[in-house]
C-alpha positions as CSV (number, residue, x, y, z in Angstrom):
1,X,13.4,56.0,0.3
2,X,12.7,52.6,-1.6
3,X,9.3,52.6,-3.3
4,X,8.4,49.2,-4.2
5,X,5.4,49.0,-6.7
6,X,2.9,46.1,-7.4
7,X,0.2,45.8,-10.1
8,X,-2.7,43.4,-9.1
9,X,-5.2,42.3,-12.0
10,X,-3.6,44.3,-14.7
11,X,-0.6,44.8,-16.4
12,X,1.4,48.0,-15.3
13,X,1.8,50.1,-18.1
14,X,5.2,51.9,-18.3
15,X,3.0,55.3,-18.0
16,X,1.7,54.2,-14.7
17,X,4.7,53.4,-13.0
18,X,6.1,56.4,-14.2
19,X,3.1,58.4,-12.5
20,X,3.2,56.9,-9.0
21,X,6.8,57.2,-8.7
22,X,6.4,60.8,-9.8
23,X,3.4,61.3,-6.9
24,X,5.9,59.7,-4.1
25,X,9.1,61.4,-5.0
26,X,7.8,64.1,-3.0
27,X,7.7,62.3,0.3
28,X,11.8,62.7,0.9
29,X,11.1,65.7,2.7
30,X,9.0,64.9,5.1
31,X,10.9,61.4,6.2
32,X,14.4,63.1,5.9
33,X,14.6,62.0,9.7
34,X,13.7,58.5,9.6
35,X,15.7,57.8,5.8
36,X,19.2,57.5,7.5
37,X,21.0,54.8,4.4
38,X,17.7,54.9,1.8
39,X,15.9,52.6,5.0
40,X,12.1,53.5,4.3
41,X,10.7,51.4,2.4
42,X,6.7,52.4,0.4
43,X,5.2,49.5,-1.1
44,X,2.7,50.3,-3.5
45,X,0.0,47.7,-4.4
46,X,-2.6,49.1,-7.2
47,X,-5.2,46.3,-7.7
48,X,-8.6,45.7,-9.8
49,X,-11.0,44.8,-7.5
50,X,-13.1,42.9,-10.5
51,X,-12.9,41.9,-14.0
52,X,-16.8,42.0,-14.6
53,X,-18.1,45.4,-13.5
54,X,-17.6,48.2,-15.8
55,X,-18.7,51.1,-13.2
56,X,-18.2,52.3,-9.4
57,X,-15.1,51.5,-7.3
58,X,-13.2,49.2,-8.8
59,X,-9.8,50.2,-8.4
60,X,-7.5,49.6,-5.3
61,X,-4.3,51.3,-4.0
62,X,-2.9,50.2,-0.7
63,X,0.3,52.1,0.9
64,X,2.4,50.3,3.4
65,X,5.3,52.7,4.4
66,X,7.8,51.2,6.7
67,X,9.4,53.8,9.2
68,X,11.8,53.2,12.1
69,X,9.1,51.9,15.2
70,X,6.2,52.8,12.7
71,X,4.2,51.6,10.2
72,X,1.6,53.4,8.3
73,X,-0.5,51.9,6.0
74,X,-3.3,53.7,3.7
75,X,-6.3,51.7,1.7
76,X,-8.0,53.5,-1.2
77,X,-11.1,52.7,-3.7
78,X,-12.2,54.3,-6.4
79,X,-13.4,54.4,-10.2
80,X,-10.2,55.7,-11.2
81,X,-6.9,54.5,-11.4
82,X,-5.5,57.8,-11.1
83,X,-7.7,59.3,-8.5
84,X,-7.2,56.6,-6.5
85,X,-3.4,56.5,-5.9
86,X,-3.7,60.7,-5.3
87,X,-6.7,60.7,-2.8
88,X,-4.1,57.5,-1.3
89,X,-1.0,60.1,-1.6
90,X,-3.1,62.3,0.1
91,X,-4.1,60.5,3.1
92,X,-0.2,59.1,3.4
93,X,1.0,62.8,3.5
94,X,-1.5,63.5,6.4
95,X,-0.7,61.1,8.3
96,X,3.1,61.4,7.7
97,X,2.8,65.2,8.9
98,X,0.5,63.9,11.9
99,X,3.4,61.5,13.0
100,X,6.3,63.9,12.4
101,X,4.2,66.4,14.4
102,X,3.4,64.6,17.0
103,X,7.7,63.6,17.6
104,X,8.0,67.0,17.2
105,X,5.8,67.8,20.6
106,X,7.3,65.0,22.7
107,X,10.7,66.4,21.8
């Protein structure tokens, strides 16, 4: 798996990129079928929605993971940099599992 990571409105700290990798290294197990020759590809885009407010959502994170025949794709806001890419981890995981589940049935 490629991960691919993008930093929108801010500069991305060494300490940052070293977290998100750390929260998608995780993900080779569950796309073990589709990541024949390293060909999924997660592109990470964490944004800041605004320069001018100081409180509520104003962090971003958007997932695209390309799969073979699939593409999922995850949107998160939320006051927190760091929150925000784990709730967007979170919902990527489900939806992974739903999808492998789902090939799994139709098997």
């Amino acid at each position: 798996m490629t991960i691919q990571i993008k930093a929108t409105g801010f500069e991305l700290t060494p300490a940052l990129r070293k977290f998100v990798e750390d929260k998608f290294l995780g993900f080779e197990k569950y796309i073990g079928r589709w990541d024949e020759n390293n060909s999924v590809i997660l592109r990470i885009e964490i944004a800041q929605n605004t320069k001018h407010h100081q409180k509520g959502d104003i962090f971003y994170a958007e997932l695209n993971m390309d799969l073979p025949k699939n593409l999922l794709r995850i949107e998160e806001v939320g006051s927190d940099m760091y929150q925000t890419v784990e709730k967007a981890k979170d919902r990527l995981k489900k939806d992974v599992l739903k999808l492998k589940d789902k090939e799994d049935c139709c098997r």
